[in-house]
C-alpha positions as CSV (number, residue, x, y, z in Angstrom):
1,X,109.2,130.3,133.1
2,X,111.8,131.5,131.1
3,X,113.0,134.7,131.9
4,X,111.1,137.7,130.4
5,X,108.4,135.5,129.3
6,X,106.1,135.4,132.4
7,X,104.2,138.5,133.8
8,X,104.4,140.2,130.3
9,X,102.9,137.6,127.9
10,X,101.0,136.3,131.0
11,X,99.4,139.7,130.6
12,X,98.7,139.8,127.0
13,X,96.8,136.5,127.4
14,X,93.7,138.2,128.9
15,X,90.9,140.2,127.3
16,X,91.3,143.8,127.7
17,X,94.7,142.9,128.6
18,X,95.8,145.3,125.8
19,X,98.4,147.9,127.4
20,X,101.5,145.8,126.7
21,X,100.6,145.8,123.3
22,X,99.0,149.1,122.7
23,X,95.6,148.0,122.3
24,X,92.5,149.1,123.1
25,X,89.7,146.1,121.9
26,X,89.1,143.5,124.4
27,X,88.9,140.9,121.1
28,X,92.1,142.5,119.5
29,X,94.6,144.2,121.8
30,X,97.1,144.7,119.5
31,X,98.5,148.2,118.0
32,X,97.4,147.5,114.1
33,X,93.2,147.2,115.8
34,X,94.0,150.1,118.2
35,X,91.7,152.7,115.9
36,X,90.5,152.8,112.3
37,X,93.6,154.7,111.1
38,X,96.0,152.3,113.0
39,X,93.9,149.2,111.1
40,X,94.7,150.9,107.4
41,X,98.0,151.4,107.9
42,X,98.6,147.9,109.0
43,X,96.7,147.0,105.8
44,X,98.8,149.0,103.7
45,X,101.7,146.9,105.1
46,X,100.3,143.7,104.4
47,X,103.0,142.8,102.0
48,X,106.3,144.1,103.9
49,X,104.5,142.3,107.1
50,X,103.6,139.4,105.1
51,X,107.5,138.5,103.7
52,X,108.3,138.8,107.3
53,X,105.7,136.2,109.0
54,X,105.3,133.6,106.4
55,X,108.4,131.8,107.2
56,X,108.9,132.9,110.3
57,X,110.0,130.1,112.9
58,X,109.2,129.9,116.5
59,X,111.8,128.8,119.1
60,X,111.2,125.7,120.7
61,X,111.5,127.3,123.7
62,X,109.3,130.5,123.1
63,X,106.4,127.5,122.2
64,X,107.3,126.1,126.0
65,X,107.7,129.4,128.0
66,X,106.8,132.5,126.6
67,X,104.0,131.6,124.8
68,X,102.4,129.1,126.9
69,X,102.8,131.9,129.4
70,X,100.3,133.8,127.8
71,X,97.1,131.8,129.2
72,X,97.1,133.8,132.9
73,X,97.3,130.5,134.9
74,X,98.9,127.1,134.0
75,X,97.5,123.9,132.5
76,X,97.6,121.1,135.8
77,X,100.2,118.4,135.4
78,X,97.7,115.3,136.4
79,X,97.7,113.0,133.4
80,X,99.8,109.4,132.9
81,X,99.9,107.2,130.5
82,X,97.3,105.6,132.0
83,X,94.9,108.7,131.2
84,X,96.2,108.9,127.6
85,X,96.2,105.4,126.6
86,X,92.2,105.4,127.6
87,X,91.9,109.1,126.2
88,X,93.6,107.3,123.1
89,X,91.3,104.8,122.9
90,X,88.3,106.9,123.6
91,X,88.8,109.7,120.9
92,X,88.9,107.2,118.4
93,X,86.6,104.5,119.1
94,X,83.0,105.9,118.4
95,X,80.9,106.6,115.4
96,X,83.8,105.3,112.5
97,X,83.6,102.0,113.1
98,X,79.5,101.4,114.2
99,X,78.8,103.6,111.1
100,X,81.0,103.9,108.4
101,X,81.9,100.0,108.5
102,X,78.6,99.0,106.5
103,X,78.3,102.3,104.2
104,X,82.2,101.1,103.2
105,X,82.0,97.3,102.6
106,X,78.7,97.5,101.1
107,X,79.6,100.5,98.5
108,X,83.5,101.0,97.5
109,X,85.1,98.1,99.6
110,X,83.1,94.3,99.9
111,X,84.7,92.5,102.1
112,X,88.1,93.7,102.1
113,X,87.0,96.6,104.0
114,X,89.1,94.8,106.8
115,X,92.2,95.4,104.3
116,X,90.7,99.2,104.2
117,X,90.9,99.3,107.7
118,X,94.6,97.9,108.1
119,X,95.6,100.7,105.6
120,X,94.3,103.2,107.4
121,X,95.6,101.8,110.6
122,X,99.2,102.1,109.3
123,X,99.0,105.4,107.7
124,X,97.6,106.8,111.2
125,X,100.3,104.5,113.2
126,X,102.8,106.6,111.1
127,X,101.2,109.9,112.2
128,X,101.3,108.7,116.0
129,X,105.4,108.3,115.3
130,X,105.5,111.6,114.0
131,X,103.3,113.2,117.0
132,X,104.9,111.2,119.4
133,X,108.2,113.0,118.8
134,X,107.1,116.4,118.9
135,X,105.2,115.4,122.0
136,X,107.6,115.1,124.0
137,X,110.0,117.3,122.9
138,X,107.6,120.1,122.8
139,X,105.2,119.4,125.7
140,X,102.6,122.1,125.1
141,X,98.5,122.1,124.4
142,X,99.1,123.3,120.8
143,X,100.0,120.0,118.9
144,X,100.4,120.1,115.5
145,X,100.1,123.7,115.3
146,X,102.8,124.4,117.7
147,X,105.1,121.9,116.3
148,X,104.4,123.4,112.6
149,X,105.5,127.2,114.1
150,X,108.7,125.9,115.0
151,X,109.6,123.9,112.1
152,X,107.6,125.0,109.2
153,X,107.1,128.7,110.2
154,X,104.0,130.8,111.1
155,X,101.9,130.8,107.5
156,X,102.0,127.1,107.1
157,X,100.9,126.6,110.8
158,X,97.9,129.0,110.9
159,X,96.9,127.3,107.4
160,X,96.9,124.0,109.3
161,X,95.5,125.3,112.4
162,X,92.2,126.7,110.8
163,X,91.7,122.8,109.6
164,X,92.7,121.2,113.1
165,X,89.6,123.7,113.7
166,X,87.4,122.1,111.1
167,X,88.4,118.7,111.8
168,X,87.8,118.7,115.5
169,X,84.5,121.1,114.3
170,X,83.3,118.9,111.6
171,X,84.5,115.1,114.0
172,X,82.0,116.1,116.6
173,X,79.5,117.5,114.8
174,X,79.6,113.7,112.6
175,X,79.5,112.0,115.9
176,X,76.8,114.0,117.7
177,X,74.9,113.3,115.2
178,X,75.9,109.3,115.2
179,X,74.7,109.9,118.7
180,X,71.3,110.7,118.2
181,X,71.2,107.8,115.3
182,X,72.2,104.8,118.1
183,X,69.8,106.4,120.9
184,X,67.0,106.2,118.3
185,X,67.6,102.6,117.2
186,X,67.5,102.3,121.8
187,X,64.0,103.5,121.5
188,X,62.7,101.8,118.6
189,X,62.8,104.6,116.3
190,X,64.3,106.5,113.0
191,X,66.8,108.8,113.8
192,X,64.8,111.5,111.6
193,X,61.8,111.1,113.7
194,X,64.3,112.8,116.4
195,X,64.7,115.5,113.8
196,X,63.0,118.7,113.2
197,X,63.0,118.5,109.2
198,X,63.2,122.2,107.5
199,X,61.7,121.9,104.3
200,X,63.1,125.4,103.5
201,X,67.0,124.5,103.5
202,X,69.0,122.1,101.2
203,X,69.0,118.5,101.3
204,X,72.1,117.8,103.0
205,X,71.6,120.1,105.5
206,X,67.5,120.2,106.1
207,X,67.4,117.7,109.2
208,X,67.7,119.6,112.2
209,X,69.4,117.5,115.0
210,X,68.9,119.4,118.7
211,X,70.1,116.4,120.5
212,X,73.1,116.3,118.3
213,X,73.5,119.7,119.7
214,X,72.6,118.9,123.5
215,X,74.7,116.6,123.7
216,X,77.6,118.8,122.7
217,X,76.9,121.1,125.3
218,X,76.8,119.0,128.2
219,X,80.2,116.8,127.4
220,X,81.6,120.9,126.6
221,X,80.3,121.7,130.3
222,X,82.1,118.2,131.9
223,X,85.2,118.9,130.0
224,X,85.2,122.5,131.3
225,X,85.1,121.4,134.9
226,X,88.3,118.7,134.9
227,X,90.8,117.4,132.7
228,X,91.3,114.5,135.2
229,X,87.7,114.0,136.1
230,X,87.5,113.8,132.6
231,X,89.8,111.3,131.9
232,X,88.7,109.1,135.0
233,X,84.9,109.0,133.4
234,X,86.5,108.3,129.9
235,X,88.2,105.5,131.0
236,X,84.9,104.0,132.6
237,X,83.1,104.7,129.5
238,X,86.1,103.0,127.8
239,X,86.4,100.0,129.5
240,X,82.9,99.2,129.7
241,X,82.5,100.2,125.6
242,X,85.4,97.4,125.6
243,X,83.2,94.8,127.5
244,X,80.4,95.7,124.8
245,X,82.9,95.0,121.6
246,X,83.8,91.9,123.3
247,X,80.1,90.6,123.3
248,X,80.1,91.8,119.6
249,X,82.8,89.4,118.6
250,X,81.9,86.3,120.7
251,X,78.3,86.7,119.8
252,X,78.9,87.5,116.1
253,X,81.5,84.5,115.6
254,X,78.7,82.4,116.3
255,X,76.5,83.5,113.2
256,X,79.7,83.7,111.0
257,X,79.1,82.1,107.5
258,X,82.8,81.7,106.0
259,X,81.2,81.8,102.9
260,X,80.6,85.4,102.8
261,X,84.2,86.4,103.3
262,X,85.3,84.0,100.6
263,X,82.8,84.2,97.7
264,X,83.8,87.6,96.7
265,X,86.6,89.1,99.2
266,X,87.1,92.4,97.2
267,X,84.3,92.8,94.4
268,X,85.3,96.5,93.7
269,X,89.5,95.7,93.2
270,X,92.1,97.4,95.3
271,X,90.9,100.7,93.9
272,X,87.3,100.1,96.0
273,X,89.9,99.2,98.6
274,X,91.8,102.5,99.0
275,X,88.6,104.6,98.0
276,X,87.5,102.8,101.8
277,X,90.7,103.7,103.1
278,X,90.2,107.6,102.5
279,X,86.8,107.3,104.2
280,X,87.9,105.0,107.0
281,X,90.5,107.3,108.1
282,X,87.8,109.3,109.7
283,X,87.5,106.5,112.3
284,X,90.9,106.8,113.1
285,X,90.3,110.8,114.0
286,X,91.4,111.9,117.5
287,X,94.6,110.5,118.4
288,X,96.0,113.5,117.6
289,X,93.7,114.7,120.8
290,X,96.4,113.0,122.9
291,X,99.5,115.2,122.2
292,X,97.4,118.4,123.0
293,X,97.8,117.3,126.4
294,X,100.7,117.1,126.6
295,X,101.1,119.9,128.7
296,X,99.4,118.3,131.2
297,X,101.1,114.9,131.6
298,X,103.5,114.5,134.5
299,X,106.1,112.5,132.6
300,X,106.4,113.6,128.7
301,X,109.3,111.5,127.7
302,X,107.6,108.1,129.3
303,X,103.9,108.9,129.2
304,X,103.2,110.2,125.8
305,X,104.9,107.4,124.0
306,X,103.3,104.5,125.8
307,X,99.8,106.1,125.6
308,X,99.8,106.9,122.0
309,X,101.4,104.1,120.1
310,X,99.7,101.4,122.8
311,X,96.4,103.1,121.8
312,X,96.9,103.1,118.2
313,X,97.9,99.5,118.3
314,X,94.5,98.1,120.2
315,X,92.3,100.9,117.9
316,X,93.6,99.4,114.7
317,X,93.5,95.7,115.8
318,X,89.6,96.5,117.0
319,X,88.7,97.9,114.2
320,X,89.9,95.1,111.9
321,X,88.7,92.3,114.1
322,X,85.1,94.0,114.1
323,X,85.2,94.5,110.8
324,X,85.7,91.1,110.0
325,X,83.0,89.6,111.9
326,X,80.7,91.7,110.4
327,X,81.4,90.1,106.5
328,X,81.7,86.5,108.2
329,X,77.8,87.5,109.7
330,X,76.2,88.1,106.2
331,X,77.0,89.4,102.7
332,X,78.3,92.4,102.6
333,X,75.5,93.7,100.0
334,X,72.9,92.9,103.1
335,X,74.7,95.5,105.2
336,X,72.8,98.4,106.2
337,X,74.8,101.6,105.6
338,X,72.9,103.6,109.0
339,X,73.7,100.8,111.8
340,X,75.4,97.8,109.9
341,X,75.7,95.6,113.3
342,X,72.6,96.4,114.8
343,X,70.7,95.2,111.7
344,X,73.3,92.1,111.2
345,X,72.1,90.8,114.8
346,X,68.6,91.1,113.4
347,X,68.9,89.5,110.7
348,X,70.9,86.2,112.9
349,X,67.9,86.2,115.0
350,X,69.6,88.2,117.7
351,X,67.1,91.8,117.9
352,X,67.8,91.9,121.7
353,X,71.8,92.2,120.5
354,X,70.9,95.8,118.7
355,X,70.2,97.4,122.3
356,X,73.8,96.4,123.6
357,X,75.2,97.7,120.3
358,X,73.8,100.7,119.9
359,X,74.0,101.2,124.1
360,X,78.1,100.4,123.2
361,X,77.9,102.6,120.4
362,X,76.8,105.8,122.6
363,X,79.3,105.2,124.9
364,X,82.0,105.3,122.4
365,X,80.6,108.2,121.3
366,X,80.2,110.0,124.3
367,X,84.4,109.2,124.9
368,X,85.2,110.7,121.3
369,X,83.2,114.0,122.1
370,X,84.6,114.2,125.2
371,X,88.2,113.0,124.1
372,X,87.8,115.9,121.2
373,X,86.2,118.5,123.3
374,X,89.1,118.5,125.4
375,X,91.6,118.3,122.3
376,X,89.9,120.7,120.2
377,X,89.8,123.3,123.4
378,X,93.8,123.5,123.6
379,X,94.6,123.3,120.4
380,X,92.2,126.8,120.1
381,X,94.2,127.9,123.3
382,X,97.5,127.9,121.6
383,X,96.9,129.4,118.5
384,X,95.0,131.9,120.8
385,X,97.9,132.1,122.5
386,X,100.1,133.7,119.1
387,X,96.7,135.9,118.9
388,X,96.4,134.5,115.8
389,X,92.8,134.5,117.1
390,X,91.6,136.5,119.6
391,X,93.7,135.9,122.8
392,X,90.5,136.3,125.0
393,X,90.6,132.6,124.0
394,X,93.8,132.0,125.7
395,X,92.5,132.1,128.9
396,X,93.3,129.1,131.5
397,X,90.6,129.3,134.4
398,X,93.1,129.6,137.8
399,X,90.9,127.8,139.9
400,X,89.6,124.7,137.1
401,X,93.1,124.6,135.3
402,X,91.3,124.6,132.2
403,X,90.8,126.3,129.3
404,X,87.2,127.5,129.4
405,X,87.1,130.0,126.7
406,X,88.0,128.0,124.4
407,X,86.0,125.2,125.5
408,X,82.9,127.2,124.9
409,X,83.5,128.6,122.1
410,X,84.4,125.6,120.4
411,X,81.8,123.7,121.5
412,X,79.3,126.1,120.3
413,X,81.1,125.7,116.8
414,X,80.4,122.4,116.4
415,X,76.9,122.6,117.7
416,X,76.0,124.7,114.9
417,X,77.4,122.5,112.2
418,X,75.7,119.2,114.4
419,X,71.9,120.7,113.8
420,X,72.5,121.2,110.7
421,X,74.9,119.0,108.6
422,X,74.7,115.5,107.1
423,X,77.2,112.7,107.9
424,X,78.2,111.8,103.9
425,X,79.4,115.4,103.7
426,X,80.8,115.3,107.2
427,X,83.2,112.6,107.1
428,X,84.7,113.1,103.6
429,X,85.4,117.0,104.5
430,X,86.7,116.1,107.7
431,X,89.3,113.3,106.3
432,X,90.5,115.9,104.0
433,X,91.6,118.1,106.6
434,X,93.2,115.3,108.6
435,X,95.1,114.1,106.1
436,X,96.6,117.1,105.1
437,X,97.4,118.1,108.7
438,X,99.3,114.7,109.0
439,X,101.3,115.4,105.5
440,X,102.5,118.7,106.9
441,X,103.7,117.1,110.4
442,X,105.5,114.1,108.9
443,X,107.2,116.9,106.7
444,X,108.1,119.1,109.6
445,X,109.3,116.3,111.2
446,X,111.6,115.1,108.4
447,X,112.5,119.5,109.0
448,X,113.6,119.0,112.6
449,X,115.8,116.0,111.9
450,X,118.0,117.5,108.9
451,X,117.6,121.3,109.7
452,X,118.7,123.5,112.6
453,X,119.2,127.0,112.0
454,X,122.0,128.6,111.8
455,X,123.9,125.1,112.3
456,X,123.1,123.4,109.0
457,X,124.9,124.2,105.9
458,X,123.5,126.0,102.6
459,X,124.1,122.7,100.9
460,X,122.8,120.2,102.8
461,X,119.5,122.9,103.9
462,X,119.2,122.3,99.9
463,X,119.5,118.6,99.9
464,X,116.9,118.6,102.3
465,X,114.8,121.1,100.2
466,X,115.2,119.2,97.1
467,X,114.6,115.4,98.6
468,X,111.3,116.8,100.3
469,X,110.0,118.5,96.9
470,X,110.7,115.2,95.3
471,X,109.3,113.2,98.1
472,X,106.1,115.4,97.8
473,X,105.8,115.7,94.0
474,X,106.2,111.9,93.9
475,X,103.3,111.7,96.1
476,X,100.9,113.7,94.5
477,X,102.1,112.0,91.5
478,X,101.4,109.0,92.3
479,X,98.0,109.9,93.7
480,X,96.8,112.1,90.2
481,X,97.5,108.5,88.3
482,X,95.5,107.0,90.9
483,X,92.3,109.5,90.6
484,X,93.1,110.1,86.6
485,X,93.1,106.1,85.8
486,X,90.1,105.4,87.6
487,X,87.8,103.5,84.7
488,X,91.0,102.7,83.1
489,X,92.2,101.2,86.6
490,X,88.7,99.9,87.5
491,X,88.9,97.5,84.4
492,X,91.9,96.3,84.9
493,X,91.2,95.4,88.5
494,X,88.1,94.0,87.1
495,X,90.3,91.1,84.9
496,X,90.0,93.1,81.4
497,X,92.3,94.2,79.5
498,X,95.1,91.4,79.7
499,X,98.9,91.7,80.2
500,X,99.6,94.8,78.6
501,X,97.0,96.4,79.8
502,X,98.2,95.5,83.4
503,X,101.7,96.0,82.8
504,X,101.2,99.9,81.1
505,X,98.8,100.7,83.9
506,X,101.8,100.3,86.8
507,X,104.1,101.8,84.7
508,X,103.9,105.3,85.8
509,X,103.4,104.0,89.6
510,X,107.0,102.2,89.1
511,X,108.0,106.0,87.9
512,X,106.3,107.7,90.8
513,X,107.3,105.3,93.5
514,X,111.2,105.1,92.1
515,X,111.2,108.9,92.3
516,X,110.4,108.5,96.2
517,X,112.4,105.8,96.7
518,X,115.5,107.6,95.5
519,X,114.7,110.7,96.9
520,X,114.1,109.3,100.5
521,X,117.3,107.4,100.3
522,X,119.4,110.3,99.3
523,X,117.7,112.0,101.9
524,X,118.6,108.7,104.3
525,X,122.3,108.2,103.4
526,X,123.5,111.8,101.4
527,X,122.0,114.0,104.0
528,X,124.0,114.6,107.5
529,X,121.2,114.1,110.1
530,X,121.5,118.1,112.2
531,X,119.6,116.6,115.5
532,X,118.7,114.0,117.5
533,X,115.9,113.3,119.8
534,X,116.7,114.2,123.2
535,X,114.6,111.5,124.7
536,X,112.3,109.3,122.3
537,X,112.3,109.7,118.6
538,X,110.4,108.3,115.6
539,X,112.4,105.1,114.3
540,X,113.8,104.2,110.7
541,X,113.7,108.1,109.9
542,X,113.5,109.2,107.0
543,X,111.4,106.5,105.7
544,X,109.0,106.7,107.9
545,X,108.0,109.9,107.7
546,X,108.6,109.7,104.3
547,X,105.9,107.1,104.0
548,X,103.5,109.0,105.8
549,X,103.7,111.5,103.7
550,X,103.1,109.3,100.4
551,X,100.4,107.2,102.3
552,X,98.7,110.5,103.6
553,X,98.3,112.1,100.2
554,X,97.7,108.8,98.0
555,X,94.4,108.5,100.8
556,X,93.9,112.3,99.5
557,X,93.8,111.3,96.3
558,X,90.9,108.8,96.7
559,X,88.5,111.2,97.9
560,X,85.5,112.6,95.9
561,X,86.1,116.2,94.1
562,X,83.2,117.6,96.0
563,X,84.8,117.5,99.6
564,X,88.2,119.1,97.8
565,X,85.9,122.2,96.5
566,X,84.1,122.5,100.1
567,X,88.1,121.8,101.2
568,X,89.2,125.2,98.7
569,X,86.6,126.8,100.3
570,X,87.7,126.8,103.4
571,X,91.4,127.6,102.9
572,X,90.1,130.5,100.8
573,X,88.3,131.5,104.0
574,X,91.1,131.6,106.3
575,X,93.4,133.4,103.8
576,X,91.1,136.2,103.7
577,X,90.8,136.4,107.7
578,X,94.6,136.0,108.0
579,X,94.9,138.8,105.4
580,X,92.8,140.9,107.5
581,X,93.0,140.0,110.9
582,X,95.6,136.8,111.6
583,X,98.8,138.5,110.2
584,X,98.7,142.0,111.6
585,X,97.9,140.4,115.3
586,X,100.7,137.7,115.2
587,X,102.8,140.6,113.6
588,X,102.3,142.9,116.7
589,X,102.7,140.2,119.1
590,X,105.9,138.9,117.6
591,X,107.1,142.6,117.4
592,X,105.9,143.0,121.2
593,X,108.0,139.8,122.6
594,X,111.6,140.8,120.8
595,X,111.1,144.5,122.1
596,X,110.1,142.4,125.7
597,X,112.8,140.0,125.7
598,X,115.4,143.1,124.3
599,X,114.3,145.4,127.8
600,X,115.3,141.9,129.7
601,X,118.4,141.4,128.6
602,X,118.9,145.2,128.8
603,X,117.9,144.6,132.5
604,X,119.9,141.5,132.9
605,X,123.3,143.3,131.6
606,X,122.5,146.4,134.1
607,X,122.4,143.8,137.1
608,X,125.3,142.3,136.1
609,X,127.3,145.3,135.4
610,X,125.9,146.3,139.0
611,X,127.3,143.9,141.0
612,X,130.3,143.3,138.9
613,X,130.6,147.0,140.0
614,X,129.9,146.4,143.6
């Protein structure tokens, strides 16, 4: 612990721990919550306070020390790569590909939803680099948050963290409720005959699930208990959900009908293609998971890198190898859009093969909700940490090592929006997020490369300013032809329109690619470099970042305009609590650590002049 960062913030990490910062509320300890008075003035300074925090930067090593200090009791160093490589695998292998493989080839993809899948595969590949790095240079439970406070500043990382918060919400919700789909198809039944259906509420939201929602509980309770008896029962459940996708390939190559791959390979044009893509990203959820834990991993430098990218690299050959059998085993207008494997070993004459699907399927499952619970529970522990929500949630149990609060709490979250909430609506919302969140932490990446404070020039802090406004407008660019074109685009796909029409409907993707190409290479060769990873760093920077950032938000840009309005929503939501409640706690807090880490140095100097005096 660095010094004046342990008993302190240790302190302000508890509830009713207020006296450090003047507070009185066991929920909000800070001086602005102190009394009713205290609150208005705070609000009256909303603005002065704001200009201060919304490009505030953390230290790297307040994010290691001080502020990890804040949780009572320390996170247990237990894990490998071992552990993450399965927790890889687990967090991501679930509901995606049992579910949303069908509903994707047979709507927006045909059979090139195996090229969907590869898209996606390299898009999230590209976010693994990114996390990777900031994994192991900043080993702590807060992942992209914490790595957004120290490069891109305090706002931008409390707007990202209340959608880590939805995703990892709104991802388990979508698979507890996947959960109660495959143990239905186990017993020979509908998945709404395990619902209570509430005639009362809306559509989307009328079929109450409450094993969706016991589920939840009980994998919240096991990842409460251990981190490392978690991870030993995920990597059971792993390996023997392996065993069970091996069946599925052997047994399906055996009904395969070329014919069915071949006739029609991609009957809705690339556009149908990326539409999948945007979707299917939501099967590639959780990785992300694996760099909360960071904190707990014995070796950083050697364990977070092998686990991540060799996780990554079996997930996305899995998914495409599954994918494919399922188009070689019948047409992909055949497929059923609820349990597209299940019903493909029907119809080869295989029913018995359902029950070892869906069995495989809860067990992936069970790994992702276990995988996220633990993910989604530290992520809400650092950001509790910088009392951007209550710091109650902080808490690390002394004698469990683990983050109970936060567990709870998070878990109960997600069983709310599980009894209630419908998958279509689940996975679009929840790709949105994700997508976004890996956009902000390629760019804070490409931040942490060309930009150190107080080192880097004015020019070259502009260079870098300027090549990453291009490199995002190009982007966005590129995606609004995308979304704007779509008819226009759709018939050209379709063979219409001839030559011209072809060659005027890439012209403004040639503009919007050059424009990133140009930008990214100025940023590559015109840009002096300001760091370099200590230990293991993301290769070919900038462009691949740089990719990941145009990938990312082109994916964005395929997805429907409902799930952006539910998406506004939301970020209007957590601008209004950060208005009233986010700001003027993280202000206190920040105000509290300088005046903390002043009185140590003040105390340091006195000790030394001491015994110089002596």
């Amino acid at each position: 612990m660095a010094a004046g960062g342990g008993d302190g913030a240790r302190r302000r990490g508890c509830c009713g721990g207020g006296g450090d910062n003047g507070g009185g509320s066991s929920l909000f300890p800070e001086e602005s919550f102190r009394s009713w008075s205290s609150y208005w003035r705070a609000l009256l300074e909303t603005g002065p306070r704001l200009r201060e925090r919304v490009a505030a930067r953390s230290l790297e090593s307040a994010e290691v020390n001080e502020v990890r200090g804040r949780s009572g009791a320390d996170m247990r160093r237990t894990l490998t790569w071992w552990d993450l490589l399965w927790f890889g695998i687990g967090a991501v292998i679930g509901s995606g590909i049992f579910v949303l493989t069908g509903q994707e080839a047979k709507e927006a993809a045909g059979p090139a939803v195996v090229v969907s899948y590869a898209v996606s595969g390299v898009s999230a590949m590209l976010s693994v680099f990114c996390y990777t790095e900031f994994a192991v240079e900043i080993p702590v439970a807060g992942g992209s948050f914490a790595y957004l406070r120290v490069e891109l500043g305090d706002f931008m990382a409390y707007i990202a963290a209340g959608n880590i918060l939805l995703e990892y919400c709104i991802g388990g919700a979508a698979v507890a409720r996947s959960w109660t789909s495959y143990f239905a198809t186990l017993l020979n039944h509908h998945p709404n005959d395990f619902r209570i259906h509430a005639t009362a509420l809306a559509d989307d939201y009328s079929r109450l699930d409450p094993i969706a929602v016991a589920v939840t509980l009980l994998i919240c309770l096991a990842a409460a208990l251990s981190t490392k008896g978690s991870s030993r029962f995920n990597y059971v459940l792993s390996i023997a959900h392996l065993a069970v996708i091996v069946f599925i390939v052997v047994a399906g190559l055996t009904h395969a009908n070329a014919s069915n791959l071949t006739s029609d390979f991609a009957p809705f044009g690339a556009r149908g293609i990326f539409a999948a893509s945007a979707v299917l990203f939501f099967a590639y959820i959780g990785f992300d998971a694996v760099s909360t834990m960071a904190e707990e991993t014995r070796n950083p430098a050697k364990d977070i890198p092998i686990g991540l990218v060799a996780a990554m690299t079996l997930t996305t050959t899995i998914y495409c190898v599954l994918a494919l059998v399922l188009c070689l085993m019948q047409p992909y207008t055949d497929m059923d859009v609820d349990a597209p494997f299940s019903v493909a070993f029907t119809n080869a004459g295989m029913d018995w093969a359902k029950y070892i699907v869906a069995f495989g399927a809860l067990k992936g499952m069970t790994t992702v909700l276990l995988a996220g619970s633990v993910g989604q529970a530290r992520y809400l522990t650092h950001i509790a940490r910088t009392h951007m929500v209550p710091p109650c949630l902080a808490s690390v149990h002394p004698r469990l090592g683990t983050p109970v609060n936060a567990t709870v709490a998070m878990a109960l979250a997600t069983a709310v929006i599980a009894l209630f909430t419908d998958l279509g609506i689940l996975s679009n919302l929840l790709s949105i997020s994700t997508l976004f969140i890996f956009t902000l932490v390629a760019v804070a990446l490409l931040v942490r490369r060309y930009y150190v404070s107080g080192e880097t020039s004015a020019s070259d802090r502009n260079k870098l300013a300027a090549c990453l406004a291009v490199i995002l407008a190009a982007s966005v660019a590129t995606a609004a032809c995308w979304g704007v074109t779509a008819g226009y685009g759709g018939a050209a796909a379709g063979g219409g329109g001839g030559g011209k029409t072809k060659t005027k409907e890439w012209v403004p993707y040639a503009v919007t690619g050059g424009a990133w190409l140009v930008a990214t290479a100025f940023l590559a060769f015109g840009v002096p470099r300001a760091r370099t990873p200590r230990t293991w760093g993301v290769p070919l920077v900038p462009w691949l970042p740089a990719a990941s950032v145009m990938i990312n938000v082109f994916l964005l840009g395929s997805i429907d305009a409902a799930s952006f309005v539910r998406f506004g929503l939301w970020t209007a939501a957590l601008l209004v609590y950060y208005f009233l409640v986010g700001l003027h706690a993280s202000y206190d807090t920040a105000k509290a650590l300088a005046a903390e880490n002043d009185a140590a140095r003040v105390e340091e100097g006195a000790h030394k002049a001491g015994r110089d005096g002596n």
